[in-house]
PyMOL Python script that loads the backbone (N, CA, C, O; Angstrom):
from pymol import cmd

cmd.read_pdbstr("""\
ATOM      1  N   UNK A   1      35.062 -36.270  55.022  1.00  0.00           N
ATOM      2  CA  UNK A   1      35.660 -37.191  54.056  1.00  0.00           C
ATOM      3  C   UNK A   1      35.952 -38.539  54.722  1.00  0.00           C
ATOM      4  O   UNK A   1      35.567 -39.555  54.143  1.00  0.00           O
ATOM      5  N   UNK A   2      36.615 -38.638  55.921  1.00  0.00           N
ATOM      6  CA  UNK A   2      37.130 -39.616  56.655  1.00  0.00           C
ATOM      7  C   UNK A   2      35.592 -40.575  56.797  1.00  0.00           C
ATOM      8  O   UNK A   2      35.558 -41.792  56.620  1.00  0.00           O
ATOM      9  N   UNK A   3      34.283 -39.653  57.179  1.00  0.00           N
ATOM     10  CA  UNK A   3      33.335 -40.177  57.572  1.00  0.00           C
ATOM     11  C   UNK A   3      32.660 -41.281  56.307  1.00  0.00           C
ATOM     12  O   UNK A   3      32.127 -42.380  56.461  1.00  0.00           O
ATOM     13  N   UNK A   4      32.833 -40.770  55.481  1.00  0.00           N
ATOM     14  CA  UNK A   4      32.460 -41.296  53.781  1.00  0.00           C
ATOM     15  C   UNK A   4      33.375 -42.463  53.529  1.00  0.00           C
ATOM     16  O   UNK A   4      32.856 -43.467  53.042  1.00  0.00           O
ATOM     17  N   UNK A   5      34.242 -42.470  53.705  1.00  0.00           N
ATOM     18  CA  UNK A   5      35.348 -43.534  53.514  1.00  0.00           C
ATOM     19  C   UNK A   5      35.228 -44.462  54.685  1.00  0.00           C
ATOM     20  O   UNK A   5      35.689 -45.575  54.430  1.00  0.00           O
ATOM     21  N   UNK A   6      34.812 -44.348  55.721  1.00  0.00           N
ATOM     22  CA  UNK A   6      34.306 -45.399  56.593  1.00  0.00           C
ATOM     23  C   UNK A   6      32.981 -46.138  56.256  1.00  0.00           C
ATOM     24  O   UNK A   6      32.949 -47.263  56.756  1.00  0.00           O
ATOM     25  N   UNK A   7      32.117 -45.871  55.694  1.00  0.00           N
ATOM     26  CA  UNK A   7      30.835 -45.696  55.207  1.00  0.00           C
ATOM     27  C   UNK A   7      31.419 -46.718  53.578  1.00  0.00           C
ATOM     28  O   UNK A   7      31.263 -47.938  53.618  1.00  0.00           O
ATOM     29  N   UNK A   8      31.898 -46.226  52.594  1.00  0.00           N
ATOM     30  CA  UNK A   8      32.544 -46.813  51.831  1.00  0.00           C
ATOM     31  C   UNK A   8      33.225 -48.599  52.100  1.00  0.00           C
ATOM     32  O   UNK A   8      33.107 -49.699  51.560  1.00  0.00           O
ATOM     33  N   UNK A   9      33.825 -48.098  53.064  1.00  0.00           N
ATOM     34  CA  UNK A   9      34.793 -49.545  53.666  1.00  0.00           C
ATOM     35  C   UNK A   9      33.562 -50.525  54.122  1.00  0.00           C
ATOM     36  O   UNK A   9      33.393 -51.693  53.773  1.00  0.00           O
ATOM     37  N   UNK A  10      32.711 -49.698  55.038  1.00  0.00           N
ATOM     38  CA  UNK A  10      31.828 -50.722  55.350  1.00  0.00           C
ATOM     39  C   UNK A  10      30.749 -51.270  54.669  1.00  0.00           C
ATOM     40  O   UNK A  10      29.960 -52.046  55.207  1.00  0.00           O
ATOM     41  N   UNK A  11      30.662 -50.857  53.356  1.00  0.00           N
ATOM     42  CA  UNK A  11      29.591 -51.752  52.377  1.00  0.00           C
ATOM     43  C   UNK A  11      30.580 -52.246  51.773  1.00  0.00           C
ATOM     44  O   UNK A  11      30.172 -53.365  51.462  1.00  0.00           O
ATOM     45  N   UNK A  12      31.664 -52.144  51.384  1.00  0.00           N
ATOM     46  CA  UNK A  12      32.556 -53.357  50.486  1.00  0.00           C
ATOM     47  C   UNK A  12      32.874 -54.514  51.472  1.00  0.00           C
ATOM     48  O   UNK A  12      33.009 -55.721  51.273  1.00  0.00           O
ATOM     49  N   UNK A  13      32.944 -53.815  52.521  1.00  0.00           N
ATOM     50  CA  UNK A  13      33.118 -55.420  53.483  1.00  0.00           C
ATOM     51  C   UNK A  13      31.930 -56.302  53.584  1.00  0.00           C
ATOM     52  O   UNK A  13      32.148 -57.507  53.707  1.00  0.00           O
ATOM     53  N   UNK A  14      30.768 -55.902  53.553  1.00  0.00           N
ATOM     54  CA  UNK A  14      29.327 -56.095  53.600  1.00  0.00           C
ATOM     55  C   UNK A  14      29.526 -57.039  52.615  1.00  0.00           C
ATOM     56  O   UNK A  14      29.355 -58.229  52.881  1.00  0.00           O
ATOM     57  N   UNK A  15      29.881 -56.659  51.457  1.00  0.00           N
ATOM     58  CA  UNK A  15      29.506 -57.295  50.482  1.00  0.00           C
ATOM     59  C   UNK A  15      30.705 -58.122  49.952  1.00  0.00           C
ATOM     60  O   UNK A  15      30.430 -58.960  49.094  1.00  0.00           O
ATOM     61  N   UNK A  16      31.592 -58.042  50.221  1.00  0.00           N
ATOM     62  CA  UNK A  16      32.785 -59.317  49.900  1.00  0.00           C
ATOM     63  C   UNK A  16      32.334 -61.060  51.336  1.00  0.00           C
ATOM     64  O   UNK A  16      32.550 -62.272  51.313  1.00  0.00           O
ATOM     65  N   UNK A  17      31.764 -60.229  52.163  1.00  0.00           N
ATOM     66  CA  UNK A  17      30.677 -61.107  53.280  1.00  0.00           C
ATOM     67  C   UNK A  17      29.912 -61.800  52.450  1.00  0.00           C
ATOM     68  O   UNK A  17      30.396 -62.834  51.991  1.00  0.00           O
ATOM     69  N   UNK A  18      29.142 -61.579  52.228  1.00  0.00           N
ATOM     70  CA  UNK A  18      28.075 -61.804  50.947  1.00  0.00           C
ATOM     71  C   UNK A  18      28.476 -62.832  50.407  1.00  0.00           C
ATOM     72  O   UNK A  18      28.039 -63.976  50.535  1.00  0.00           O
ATOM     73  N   UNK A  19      29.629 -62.323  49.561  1.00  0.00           N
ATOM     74  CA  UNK A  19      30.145 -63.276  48.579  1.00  0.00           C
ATOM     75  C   UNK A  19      30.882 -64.342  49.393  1.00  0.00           C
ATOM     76  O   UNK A  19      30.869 -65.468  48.895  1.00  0.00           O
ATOM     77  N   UNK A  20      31.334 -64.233  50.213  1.00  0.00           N
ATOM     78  CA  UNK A  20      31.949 -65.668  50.702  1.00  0.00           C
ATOM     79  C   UNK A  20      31.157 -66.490  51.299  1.00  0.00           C
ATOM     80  O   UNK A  20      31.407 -67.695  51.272  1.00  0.00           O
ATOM     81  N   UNK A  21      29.671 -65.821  52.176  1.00  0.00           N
ATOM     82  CA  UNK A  21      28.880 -66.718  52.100  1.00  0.00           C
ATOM     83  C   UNK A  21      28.221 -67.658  50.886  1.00  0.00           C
ATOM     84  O   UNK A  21      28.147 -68.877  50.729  1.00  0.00           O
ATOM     85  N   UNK A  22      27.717 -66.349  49.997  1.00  0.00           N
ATOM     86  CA  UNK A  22      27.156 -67.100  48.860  1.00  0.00           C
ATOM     87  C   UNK A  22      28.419 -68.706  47.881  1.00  0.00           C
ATOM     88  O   UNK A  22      28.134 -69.786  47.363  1.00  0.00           O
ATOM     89  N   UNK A  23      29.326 -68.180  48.037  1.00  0.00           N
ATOM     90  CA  UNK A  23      30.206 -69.270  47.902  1.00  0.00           C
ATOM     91  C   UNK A  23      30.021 -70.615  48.225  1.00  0.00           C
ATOM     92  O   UNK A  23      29.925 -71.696  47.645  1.00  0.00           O
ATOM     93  N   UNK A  24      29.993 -69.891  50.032  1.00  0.00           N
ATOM     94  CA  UNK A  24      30.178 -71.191  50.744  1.00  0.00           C
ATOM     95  C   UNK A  24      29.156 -72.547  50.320  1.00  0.00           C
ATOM     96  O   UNK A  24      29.354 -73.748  50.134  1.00  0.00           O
ATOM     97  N   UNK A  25      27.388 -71.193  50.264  1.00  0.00           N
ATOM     98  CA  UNK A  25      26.605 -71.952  50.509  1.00  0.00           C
ATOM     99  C   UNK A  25      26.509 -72.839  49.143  1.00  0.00           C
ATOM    100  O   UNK A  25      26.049 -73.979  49.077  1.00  0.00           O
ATOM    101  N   UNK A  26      27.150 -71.916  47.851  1.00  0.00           N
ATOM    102  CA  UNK A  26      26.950 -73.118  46.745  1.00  0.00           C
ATOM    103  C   UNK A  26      27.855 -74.268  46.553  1.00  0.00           C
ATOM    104  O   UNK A  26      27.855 -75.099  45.645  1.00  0.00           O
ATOM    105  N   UNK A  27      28.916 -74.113  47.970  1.00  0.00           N
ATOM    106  CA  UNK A  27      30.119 -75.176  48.013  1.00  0.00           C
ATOM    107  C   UNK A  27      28.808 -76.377  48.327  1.00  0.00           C
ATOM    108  O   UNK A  27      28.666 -77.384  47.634  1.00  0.00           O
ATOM    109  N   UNK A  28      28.253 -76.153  49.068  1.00  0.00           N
ATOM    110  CA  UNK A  28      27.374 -77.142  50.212  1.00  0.00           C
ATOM    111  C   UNK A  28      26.434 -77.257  49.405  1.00  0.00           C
ATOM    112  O   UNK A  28      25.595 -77.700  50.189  1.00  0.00           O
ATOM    113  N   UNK A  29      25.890 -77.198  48.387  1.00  0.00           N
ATOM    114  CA  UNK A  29      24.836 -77.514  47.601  1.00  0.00           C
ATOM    115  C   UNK A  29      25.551 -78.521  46.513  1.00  0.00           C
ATOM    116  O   UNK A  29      25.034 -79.608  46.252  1.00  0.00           O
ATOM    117  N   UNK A  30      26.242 -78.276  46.165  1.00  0.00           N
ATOM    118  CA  UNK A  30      27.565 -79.423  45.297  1.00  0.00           C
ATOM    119  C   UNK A  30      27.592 -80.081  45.771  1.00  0.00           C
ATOM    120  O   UNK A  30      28.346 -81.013  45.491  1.00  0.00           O
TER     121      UNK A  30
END
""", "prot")
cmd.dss("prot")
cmd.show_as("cartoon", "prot")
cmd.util.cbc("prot")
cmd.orient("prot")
């Protein structure tokens, strides 16, 4: 279970990454 929930944590972090890049990069295209 512990192993799944690490696994879990690490694609939502993946992907809140993502999104703050994708942010950034449409800050810098503005």
């Amino acid at each position: 279970m512990g192993f799944a929930l690490q696994i879990n944590f690490a694609l939502w972090l993946m992907i809140a990454c993502a999104a703050l890049e994708a942010s950034r990069l449409v800050e810098c295209l503005n």
